[in-house]
FIVOFI-663468 format. One record per residue (C-alpha): residue in three letters; z negated, x, y negated. Coordinates in steps of 0.1 Angstrom, whole numbers, plus 2048, in hexadecimal, padded with zeros to 3 digits. Each point is the difference from the previous one (the first is absolute). Layout:
ALAZXY ...
This chain:
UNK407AD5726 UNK7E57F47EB UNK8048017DD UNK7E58007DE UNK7F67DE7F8 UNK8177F67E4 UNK7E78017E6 UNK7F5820808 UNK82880F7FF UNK8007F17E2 UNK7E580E7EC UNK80B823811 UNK81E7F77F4 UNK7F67F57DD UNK7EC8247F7 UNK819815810 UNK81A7F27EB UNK7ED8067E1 UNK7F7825809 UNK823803806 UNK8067F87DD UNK7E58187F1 UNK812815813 UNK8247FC7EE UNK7EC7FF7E0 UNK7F081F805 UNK80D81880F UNK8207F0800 UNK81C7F0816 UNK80C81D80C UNK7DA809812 UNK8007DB808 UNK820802815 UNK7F382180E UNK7E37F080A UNK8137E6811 UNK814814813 UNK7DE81080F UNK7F97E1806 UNK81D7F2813 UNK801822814 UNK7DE7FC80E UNK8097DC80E UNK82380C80F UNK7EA81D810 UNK7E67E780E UNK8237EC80C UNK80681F80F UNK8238007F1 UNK81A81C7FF UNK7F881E7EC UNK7E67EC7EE UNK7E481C806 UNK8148157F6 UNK8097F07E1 UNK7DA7F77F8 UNK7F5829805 UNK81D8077E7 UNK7FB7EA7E4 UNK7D780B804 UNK80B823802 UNK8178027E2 UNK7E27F57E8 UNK7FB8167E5 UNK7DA80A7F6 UNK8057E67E4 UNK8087E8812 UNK7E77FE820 UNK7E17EC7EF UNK8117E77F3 UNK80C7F8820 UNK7E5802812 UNK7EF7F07E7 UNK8177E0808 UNK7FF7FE821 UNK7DB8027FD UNK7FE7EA7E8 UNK8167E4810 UNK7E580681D UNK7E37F77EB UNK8117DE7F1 UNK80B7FA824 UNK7D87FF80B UNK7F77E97E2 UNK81C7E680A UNK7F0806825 UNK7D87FE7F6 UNK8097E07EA UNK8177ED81B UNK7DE807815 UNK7EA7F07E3 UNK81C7E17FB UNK8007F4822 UNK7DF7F07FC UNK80E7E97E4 UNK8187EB813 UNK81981A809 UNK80F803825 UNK7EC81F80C UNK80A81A818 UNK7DF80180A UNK7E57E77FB UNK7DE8047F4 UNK7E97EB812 UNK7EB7EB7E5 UNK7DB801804 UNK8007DB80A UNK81380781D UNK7E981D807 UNK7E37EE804 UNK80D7E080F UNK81281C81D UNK7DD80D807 UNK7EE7E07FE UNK81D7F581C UNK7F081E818 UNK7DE7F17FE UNK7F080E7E0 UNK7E97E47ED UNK8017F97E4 UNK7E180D7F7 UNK80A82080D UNK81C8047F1 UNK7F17F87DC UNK7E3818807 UNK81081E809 UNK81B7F97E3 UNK7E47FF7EB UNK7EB82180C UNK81F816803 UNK8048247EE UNK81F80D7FD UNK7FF8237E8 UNK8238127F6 UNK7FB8207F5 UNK8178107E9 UNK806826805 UNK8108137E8 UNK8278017FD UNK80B81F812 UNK8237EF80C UNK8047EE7E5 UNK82080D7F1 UNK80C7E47E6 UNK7EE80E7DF UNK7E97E67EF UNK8167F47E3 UNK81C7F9818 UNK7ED7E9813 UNK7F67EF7E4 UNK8247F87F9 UNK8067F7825 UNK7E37E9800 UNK8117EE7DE UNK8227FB80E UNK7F27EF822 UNK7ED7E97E3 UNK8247FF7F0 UNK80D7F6824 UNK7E67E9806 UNK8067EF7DB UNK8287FB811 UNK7F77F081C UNK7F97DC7EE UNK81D7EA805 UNK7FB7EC7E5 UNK80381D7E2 UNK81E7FA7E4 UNK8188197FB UNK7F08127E5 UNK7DF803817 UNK81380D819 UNK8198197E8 UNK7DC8097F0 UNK7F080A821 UNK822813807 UNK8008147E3 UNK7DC805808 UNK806811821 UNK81F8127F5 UNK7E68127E3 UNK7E3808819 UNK81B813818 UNK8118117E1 UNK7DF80C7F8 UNK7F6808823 UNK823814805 UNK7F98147DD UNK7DC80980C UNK7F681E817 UNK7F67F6824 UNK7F0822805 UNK7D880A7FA UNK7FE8257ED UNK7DD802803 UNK7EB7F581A UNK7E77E77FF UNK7DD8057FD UNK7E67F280D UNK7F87E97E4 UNK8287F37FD UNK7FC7F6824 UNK7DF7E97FC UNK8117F47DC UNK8207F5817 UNK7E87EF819 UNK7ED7ED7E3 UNK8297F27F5 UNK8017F4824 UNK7E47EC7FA UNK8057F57DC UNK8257F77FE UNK8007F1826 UNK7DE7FB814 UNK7EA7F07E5 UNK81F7E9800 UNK8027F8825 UNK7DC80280E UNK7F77DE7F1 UNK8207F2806 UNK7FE807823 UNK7DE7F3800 UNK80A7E47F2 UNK81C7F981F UNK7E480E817 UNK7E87E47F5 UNK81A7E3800 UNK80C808824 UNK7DB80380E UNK7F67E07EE UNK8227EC811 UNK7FE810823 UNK7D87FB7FF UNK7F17ED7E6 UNK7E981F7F3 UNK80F8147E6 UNK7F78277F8 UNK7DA8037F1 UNK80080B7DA UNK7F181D80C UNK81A80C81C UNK8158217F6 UNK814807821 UNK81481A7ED UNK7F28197F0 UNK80F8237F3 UNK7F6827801 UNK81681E7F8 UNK7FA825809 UNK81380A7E0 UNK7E98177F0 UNK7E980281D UNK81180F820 UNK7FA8217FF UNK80881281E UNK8158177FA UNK80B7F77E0 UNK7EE8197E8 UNK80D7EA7E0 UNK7E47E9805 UNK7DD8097F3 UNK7E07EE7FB UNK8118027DA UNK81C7EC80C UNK7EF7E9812 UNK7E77F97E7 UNK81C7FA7E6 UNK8117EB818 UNK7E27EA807 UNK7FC7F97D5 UNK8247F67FD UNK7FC7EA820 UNK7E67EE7EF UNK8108027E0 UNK81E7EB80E UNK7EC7E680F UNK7E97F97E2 UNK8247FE7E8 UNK8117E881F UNK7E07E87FE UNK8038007DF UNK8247F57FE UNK7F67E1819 UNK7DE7F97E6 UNK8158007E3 UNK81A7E4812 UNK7DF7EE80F UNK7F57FD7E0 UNK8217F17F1 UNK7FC7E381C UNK7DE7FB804 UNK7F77EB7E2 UNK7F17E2813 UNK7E17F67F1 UNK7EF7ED821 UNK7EC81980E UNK7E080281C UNK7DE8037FA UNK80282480C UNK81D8097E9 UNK7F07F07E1 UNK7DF813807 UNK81881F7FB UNK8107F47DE UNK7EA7E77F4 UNK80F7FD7DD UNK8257FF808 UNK8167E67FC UNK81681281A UNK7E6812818 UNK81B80F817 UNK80F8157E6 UNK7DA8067F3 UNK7FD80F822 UNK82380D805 UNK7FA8117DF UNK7DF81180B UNK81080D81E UNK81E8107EA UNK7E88137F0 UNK7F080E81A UNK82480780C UNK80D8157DE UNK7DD811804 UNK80480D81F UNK82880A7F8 UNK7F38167E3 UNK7E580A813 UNK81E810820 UNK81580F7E4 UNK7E38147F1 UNK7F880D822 UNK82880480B UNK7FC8167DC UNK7E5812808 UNK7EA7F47E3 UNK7E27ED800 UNK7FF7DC80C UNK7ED7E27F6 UNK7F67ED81D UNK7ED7E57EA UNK80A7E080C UNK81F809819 UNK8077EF81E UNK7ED81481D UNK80A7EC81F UNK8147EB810 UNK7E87E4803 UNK7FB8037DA UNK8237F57FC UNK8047E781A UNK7E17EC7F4 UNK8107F47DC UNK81E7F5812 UNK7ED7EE81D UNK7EB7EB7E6 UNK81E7F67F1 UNK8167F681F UNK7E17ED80C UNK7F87F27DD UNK8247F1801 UNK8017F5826 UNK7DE7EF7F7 UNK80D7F07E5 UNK8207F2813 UNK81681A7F1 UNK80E80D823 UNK8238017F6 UNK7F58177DE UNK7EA81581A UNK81D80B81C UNK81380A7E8 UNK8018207E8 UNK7DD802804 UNK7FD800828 UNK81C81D7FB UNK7E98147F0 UNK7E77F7817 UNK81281081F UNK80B81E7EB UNK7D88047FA UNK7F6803826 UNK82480D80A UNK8058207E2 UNK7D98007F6 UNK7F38137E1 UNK81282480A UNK81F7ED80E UNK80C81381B UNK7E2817811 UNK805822804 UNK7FB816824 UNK7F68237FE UNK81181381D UNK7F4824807 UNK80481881C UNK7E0800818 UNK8028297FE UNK7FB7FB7DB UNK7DD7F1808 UNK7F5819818 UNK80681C7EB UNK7EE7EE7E0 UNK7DE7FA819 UNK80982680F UNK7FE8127E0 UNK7E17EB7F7 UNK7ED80481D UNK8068267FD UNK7F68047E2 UNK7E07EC804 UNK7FC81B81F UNK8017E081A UNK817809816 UNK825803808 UNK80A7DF7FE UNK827806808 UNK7F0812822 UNK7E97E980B UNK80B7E481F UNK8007DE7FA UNK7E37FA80E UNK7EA8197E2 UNK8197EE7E7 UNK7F87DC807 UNK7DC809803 UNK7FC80C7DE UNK8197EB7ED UNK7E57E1811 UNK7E28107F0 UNK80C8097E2 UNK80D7DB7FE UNK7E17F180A UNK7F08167E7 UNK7F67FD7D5 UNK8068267F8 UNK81C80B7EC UNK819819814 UNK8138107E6 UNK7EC8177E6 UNK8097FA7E0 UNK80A8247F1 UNK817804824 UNK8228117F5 UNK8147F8819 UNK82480A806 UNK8227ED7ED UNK8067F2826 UNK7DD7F0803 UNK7FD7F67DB UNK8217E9803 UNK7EF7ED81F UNK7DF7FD7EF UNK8117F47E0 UNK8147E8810 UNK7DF7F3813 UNK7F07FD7DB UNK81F7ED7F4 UNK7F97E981E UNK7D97FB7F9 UNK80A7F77DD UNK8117DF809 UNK7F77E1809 UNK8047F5820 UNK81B7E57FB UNK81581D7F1 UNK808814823 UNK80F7F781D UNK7FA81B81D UNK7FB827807 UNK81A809816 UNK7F981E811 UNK81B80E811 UNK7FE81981D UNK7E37EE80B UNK7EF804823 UNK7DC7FD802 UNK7E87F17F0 UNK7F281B7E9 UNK8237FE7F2 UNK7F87DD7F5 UNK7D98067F4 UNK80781F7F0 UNK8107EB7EB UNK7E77EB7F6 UNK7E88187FA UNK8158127EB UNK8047DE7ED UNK7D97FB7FF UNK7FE8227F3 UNK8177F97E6 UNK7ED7DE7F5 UNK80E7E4813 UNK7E97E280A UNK8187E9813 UNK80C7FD81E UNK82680C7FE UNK8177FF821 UNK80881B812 UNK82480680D UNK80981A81D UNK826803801 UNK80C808824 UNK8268077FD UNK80D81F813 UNK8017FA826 UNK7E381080D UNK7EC7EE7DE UNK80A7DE811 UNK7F9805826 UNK7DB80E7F1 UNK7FC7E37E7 UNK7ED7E9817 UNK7E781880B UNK7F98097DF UNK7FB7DF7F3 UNK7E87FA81D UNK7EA8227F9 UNK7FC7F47D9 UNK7F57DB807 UNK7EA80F81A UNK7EE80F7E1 UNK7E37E27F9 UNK7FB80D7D6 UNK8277FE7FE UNK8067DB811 UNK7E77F27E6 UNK8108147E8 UNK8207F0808 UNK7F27E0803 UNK8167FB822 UNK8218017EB UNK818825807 UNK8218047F3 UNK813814811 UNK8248127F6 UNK81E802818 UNK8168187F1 UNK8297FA80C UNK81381E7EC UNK7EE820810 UNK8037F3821 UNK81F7F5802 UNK80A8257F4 UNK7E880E816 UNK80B7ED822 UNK81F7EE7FA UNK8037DC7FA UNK7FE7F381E UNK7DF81480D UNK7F07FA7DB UNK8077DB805 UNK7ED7FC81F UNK7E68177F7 UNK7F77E77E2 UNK8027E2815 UNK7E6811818 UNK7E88107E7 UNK8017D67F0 UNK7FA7F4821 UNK7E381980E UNK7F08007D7 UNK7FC7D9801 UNK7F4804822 UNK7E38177F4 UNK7F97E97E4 UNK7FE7E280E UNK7E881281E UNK7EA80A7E1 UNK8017DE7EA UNK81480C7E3 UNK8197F27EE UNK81D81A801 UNK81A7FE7E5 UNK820818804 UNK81080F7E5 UNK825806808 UNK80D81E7EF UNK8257F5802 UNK81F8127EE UNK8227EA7F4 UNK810812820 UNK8027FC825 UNK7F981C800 UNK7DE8037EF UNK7F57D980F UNK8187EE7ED UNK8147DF805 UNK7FD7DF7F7 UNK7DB7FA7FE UNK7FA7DA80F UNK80D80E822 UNK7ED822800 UNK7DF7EA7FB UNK8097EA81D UNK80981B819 UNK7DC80C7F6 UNK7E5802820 UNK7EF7DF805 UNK7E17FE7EF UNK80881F7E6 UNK8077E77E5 UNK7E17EB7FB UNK8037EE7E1 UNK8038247EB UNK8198167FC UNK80A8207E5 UNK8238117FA UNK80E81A7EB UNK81C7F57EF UNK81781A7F1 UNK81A8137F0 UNK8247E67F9 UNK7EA7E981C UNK7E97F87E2 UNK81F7F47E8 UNK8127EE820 UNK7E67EB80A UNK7EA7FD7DF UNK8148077E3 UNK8077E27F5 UNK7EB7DC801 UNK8127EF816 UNK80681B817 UNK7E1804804 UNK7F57DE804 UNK81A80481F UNK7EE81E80D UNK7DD7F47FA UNK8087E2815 UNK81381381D UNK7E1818802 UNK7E97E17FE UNK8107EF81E UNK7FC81A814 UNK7E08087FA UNK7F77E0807 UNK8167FF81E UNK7F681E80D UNK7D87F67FD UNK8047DC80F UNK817801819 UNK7FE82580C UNK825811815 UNK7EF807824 UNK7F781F810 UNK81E81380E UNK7FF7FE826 UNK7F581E812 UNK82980880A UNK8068027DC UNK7E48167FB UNK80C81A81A UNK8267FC7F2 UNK7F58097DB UNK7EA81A80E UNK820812815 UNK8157FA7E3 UNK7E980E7E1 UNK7FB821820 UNK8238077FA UNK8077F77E3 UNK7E48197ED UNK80B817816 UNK8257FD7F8 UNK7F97FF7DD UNK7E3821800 UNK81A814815 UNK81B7FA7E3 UNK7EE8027E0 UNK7DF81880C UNK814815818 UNK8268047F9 UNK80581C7EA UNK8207F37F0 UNK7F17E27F5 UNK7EE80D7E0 UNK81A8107F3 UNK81A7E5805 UNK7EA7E87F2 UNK7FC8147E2 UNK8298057FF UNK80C7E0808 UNK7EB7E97E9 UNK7F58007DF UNK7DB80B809 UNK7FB81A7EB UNK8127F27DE UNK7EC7DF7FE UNK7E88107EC UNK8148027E8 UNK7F87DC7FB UNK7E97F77EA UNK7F27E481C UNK7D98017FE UNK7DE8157F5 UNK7FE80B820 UNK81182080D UNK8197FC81F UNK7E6817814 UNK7E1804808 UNK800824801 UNK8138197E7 UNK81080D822 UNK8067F5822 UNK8207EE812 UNK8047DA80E UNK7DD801809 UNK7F08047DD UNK81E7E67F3 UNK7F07DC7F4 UNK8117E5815 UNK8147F07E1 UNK81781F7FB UNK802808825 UNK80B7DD803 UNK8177FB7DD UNK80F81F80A UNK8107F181E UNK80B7E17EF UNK8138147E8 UNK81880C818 UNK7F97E1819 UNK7F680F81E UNK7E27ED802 UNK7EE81781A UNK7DD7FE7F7 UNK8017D680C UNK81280681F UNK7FA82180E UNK7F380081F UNK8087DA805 UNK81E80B811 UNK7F881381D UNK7E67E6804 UNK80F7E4805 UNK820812810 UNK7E980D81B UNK7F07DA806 UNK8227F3804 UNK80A815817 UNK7DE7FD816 UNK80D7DB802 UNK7E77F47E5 UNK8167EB7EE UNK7EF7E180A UNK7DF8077F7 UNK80880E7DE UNK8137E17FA UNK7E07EB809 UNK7F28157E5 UNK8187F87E7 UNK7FB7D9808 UNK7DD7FF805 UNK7EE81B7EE UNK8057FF7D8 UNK7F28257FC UNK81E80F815 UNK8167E27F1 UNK7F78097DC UNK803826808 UNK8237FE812 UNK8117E97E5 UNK7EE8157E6 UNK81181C810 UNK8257EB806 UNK7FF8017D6 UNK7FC8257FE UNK818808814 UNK81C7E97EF UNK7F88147E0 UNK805820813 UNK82380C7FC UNK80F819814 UNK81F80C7E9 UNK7ED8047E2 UNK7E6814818 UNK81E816807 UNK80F8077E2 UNK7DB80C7F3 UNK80081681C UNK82A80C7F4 UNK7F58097DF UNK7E080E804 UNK7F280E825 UNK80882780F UNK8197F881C UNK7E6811818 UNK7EA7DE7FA UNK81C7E7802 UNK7F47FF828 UNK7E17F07FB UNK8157EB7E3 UNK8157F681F UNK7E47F5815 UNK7E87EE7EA UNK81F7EB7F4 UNK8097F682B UNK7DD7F7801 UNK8027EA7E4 UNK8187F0810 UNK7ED7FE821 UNK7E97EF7EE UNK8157E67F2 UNK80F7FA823 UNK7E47FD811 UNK7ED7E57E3 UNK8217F0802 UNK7FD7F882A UNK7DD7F87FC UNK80D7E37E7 UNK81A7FC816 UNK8197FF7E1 UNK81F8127F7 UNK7F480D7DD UNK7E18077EC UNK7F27E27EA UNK8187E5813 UNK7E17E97F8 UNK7FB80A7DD UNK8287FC7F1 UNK7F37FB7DD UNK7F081E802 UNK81C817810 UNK8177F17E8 UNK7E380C7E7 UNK80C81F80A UNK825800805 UNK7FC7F77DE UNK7F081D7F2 UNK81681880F UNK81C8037EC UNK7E780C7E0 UNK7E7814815 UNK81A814813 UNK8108147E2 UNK7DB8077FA UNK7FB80E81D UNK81E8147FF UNK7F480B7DB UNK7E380A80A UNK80A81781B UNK81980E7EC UNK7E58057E1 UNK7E781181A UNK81881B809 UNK8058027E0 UNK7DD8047F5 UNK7F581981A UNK81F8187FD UNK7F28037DA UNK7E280580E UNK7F27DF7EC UNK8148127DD UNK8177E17FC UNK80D7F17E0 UNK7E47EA7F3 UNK81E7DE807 UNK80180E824 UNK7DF7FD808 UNK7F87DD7EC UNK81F7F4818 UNK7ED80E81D UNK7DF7EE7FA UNK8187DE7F7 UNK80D7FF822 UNK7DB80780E UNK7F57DB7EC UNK8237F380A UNK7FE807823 UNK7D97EE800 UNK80B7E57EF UNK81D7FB81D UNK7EB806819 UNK7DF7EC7F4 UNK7E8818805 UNK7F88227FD UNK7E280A812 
């Protein structure tokens, strides 16, 4: 059996250890040997030892009200310390440390691909011109509350500070005591939200991502990006070049969230600038400090001709320009009235000062000076910009029909919502071509319509470095897409600002390429465009809508038939991923999801959603996120140069017969089986999530309505509570039970070796399964379903098992993850803190619902513990 690399058992060991003595501290010995005994329970019940279930349901059973949060709070708790000692062994392993796996350094990257043929050239070209653009949604899974995370993020930092061998026993007691006060103060602080975020909180916690990690790991990234070009092919990245570059949908996305209004977003936008113009100002102030150099260029010295120390002359200028414009966002975030004399207006405006210095210096032999704080800076510039992360609006294309439909009536036009497409695109054209104003300026229009048109004015208020896209979801035809920017027009904008149709639910994707066709067969709209679309692939609502397996495939032929259109038309087609942290909603890691991508659907450009705990995993801290940054650069790169090949037409017809049965399998269970509903509703935690505090959003889009109106994080965190997994792997089953037994096995196994989409989807689906867990699935259904559901119970649970047997003679091994023991043992690990979870939980839920939701305040804080507790075992929640 593999075991954790010693340095990672020791750090787990180190911070359990010292929770365990907060814990004899307070509450006392006598809860720290209860807590132990829980403990030592759940391992002898994993051992499958005599009586030791029984033993384990006992001591949880025999918990008094008063007792129940604080011990869910330290299993949960232990959890938490358990994934810092795990996210920091990841971060360490780059340093010198034996890895379990091994992250391949960009020098090894490029000299790989050069090795397959690419040039140098090439290779230092398309480094150059890539775009890579996270976009950080809002938090809705993001259970850890904000000031614990800051304490996480300080003991990593205090484990980090350990890790030097050559520190003197007071360093090292010092750095002890350190860790053993951040997780006294972390056990003596509530984990649990009382009020839910707004809007605002969401963008602020976006803008920390940024400030306390990104700002920090962008130019350091750079920096590792430029060397390894410059070694591999003597051309380093141009000044200019910002291959990452950052969005965020927090105070934006707007479908279905009725939180966010043109208010919101326009206060979201001033504090977005408001951070950037205070972060610049923290690097002026420190250029300032180093640049005291007196030998200047011509150009400089026409800029300060009187200074004895022009780069601070010029430095200086550019701070005040910086604390202009900072004043000038918190008088608009206050609502008061703003100077604008003198503030920084564009990006260009503050890349300029910087440039003449960093030439100035280069010119004047000064290199070294040059590439260092002040090339940091530089990259931050062209990476962050003046509004530092840009923000997308995302709005329901319904929204924008009933805005022009209301209009168009009242102005006696016509009924616009009536009309075919045909009549639609037809008069959206001329009124586009055309000078005259559409909307009359004493129009009263309804609260519905007023909220689109104000966001449109928020939009025509800012410049057009401060917004990324306009996502319209539901999209279909191109008057969905120039209604929109007509509505925008209307509303004052000038520029050009992209368009986005979302396709997501099934029947969205199989249409997506004929509508992409019909809009750049619109001339006014491809010069418009200027030959560049966007275009959104959305991974959550599918995957609820049509399985896994069916929504899968569905996304990989939309990719492959939309850059087939593009290509046929001479646009440059950039997709937008729309993944979740889950398997379930397009998750995984995300180097092999962009290799198994289509050939030719990653040109060079690529956008991704990164959210809820995703967001702290893979960015939270610098050096994290220097690892991610480079894993997503590889790829991209990878992926662009060197293209997986098409699947062969026997693969084609495989995925096609599987995905038939599989939707099918999967529609008859969750569409069409009566029982399912209601023992979905029983069996998991569905319908008390909301009592978490998670997000702005609501958990549906409708007041009303059953699985179908459900968003696809609680349908999915739901089933991770009680670790049935279904929503990854239903349907899967029958599947690929049916191709084995049709004698398939040798073509899905040349699949599985050849083909990195169904590679990546099948190991992808291996790791669900190993966190599926079939006891804890049954005691759920012992404490909480009607007996006359436990049938269904029954059967889902054999075809879990179906599915593992049938993944596991595909792999032709004996257990899941036999190729990943690190990560198993990851597991095994875990088990022993998240089963009396579990087992709490269940018993809580009963609880909870026999009281009809009256339980003792204690109760119900224990309740939403082991919900946090249980996600932080698990690592993910939807």
């Amino acid at each position: 059996m593999t075991e954790l690399h010693p340095a990672l058992r020791e750090n787990v060991r180190r911070l359990g250890d010292i929770l365990g003595q907060c814990i004899q501290h307070n509450p006392g010995p006598e809860f720290y040997e209860l807590i132990e005994q829980i403990r030592k329970a759940a391992k002898a019940d994993r051992r499958q030892e005599s009586g030791s279930g029984q033993r384990l349901a006992e001591l949880l059973s025999d918990l008094s009200d008063e007792q129940l949060l604080p011990v869910t709070r330290a299993f949960n708790q232990f959890l938490n310390l358990a994934n810092i000692a795990e996210q920091h062994h990841n971060v360490r392993r780059h340093r010198g440390h034996s890895a379990d796996l091994a992250l391949e350094p960009l020098t090894d990257t490029f000299r790989r691909l050069q090795a397959k043929g690419i040039d140098k050239s090439r290779l230092a070209r398309c480094v150059a011109d890539l775009r890579m653009e996270f976009v950080l949604t809002a938090h809705p899974t993001e259970v850890a509350r904000r000031t614990l995370i800051q304490k996480y993020d300080e003991i990593t930092a205090t484990l980090e500070g350990l890790d030097h061998e050559d520190l003197m026993a007071d360093e090292e007691a010092r750095l002890t005591e350190r860790l053993k006060q951040l997780i006294t103060e972390a056990w003596h602080t509530d984990e649990i939200r009382y009020e839910r975020p707004t809007a605002v909180d969401e963008a602020k916690w976006g803008f920390a991502v940024i400030e306390n990690s990104l700002w920090h790991a962008v130019p350091e990234f750079l920096h590792e990006l430029d060397r390894a070009l410059l070694e591999t092919t003597g051309e380093g990245l141009p000044l200019d070049s910002a291959p990452i570059r950052f969005a965020s949908w927090m105070g934006g996305d707007r479908d279905g969230n009725p939180n966010v209004t043109a208010t919101v977003t326009r206060e979201v936008l001033w504090l977005s600038r408001w951070m950037a113009a205070d972060l610049y100002l923290r690097d002026i102030q420190a250029l300032r400090a180093e640049l005291s150099m007196w030998d200047a260029s011509d150009a400089l010295r026409q800029r300060a001709p009187e200074s004895r120390e022009p780069y601070r002359e010029v430095l200086g200028q550019l701070r005040q320009r910086l604390l202009a414009t900072r004043d000038w966002a918190e008088a608009r975030i206050r609502g008061n009235q703003a100077d604008e004399t003198n503030i920084v207006l564009n990006n260009a405006e503050l890349i300029e000062p910087l440039e003449l210095c960093y030439h100035s210096l280069c010119e004047r032999g000064l290199d070294v000076i040059a590439r260092g704080r002040l090339l940091a800076t530089l990259r931050r510039a062209h990476a962050f910009g003046l509004q530092l992360v840009k923000l997308d609006i995302r709005q329901e294309a319904a929204r924008h029909t009933e805005a022009l439909a209301e209009l168009l009536n009242y102005l006696g036009i016509g009924p616009y919502d009536e009309w075919d497409e045909s009549r639609r695109q037809q008069f959206l054209i001329e009124e586009l071509k055309g000078e005259r104003p559409l909307i009359p300026r004493h129009w009263r229009p309804s609260a519905a319509v007023r909220e689109v048109l104000d966001t449109c004015e928020v939009v025509a208020e800012q410049p057009p470095e401060g917004l990324g896209s306009y996502v319209i979801s539901m999209a279909s035809t191109p008057s969905d897409v120039l209604a929109v920017i007509l509505l925008l027009r209307e509303c004052g904008r000038q520029e050009p600002l992209e368009i986005v149709p979302l396709f997501e639910t099934l029947d969205d994707l199989k249409g997506a390429p004929q509508s992409l066709e019909a809009l750049l067969k619109v001339d006014w709209y491809r010069r418009y465009c200027a030959d560049h679309q966007q275009i959104m692939i959305g991974y959550s609502d599918s995957a609820k809508d049509a399985g896994q397996m069916r929504a899968a495939w569905a996304q990989y032929q939309a990719q492959e038939a939309l850059t087939e259109v593009a290509e046929q038309y001479g646009v440059h087609l950039t997709l937008f991923h729309g993944r979740g942290g889950t398997v379930g909603r397009g998750g995984g890691p995300a180097n092999r999801a962009i290799l198994s991508q289509p050939p030719g659907s990653v040109k060079g450009s690529l956008r991704i959603t990164e959210q809820g705990e995703m967001i702290r995993f893979k960015f939270g801290l610098p050096r994290m996120a220097e690892q991610s940054l480079t894993l997503y650069l590889s790829a991209v790169l990878e992926a662009t140069l060197t293209p997986p090949p098409k699947p062969e037409p026997r693969w084609r017809e495989m995925m096609d017969s599987l995905t038939g049965r599989s939707l099918a399998s999967y529609r008859q269970l969750v569409r069409e089986t009566p029982e399912f509903v209601p023992y979905f509703r029983q069996a998991t935690p569905e319908q008390e999530l909301g009592k978490l505090a998670l997000g702005s959003r609501p958990a549906k889009r409708k007041a009303s309505g059953g699985v179908e109106s459900l968003r696809a994080i609680p349908w999915i965190f739901a089933w991770t509570q009680m670790r049935l997994m279904l929503p990854a792997w239903l349907g899967s089953d029958e599947a690929l039970g049916e191709a084995l037994e049709a004698g398939h096995q040798g073509v899905l196994e040349e699949m599985i070796e050849q083909w990195p989409f169904f590679r990546t989807y099948i190991d992808m689906l291996e790791m669900v399964l190993a966190k599926a867990d079939l006891r804890i699935a049954v005691y759920y259904e012992e404490r909480l379903v009607e007996a006359g559901l436990k049938p269904l119970g029954a059967t889902l649970r054999a075809r879990l098992q179906d599915c593992v047997r049938h993944l596991n003679r595909l792999k032709k091994q004996e257990t899941l993850l036999e190729a990943e023991p690190v990560f198993a043992h990851s597991l095994r690990v875990r088990n022993p803190y998240t089963d009396p979870l579990h087992y709490l939980q269940a018993e809580l839920l009963r609880r909870d619902r026999e009281a009809g939701g009256g339980v003792p305040e204690e109760v119900e804080r224990a309740l939403k513990v082991t919900m946090a507790g249980i996600a932080a075992g698990m690592r993910n929640t939807g």
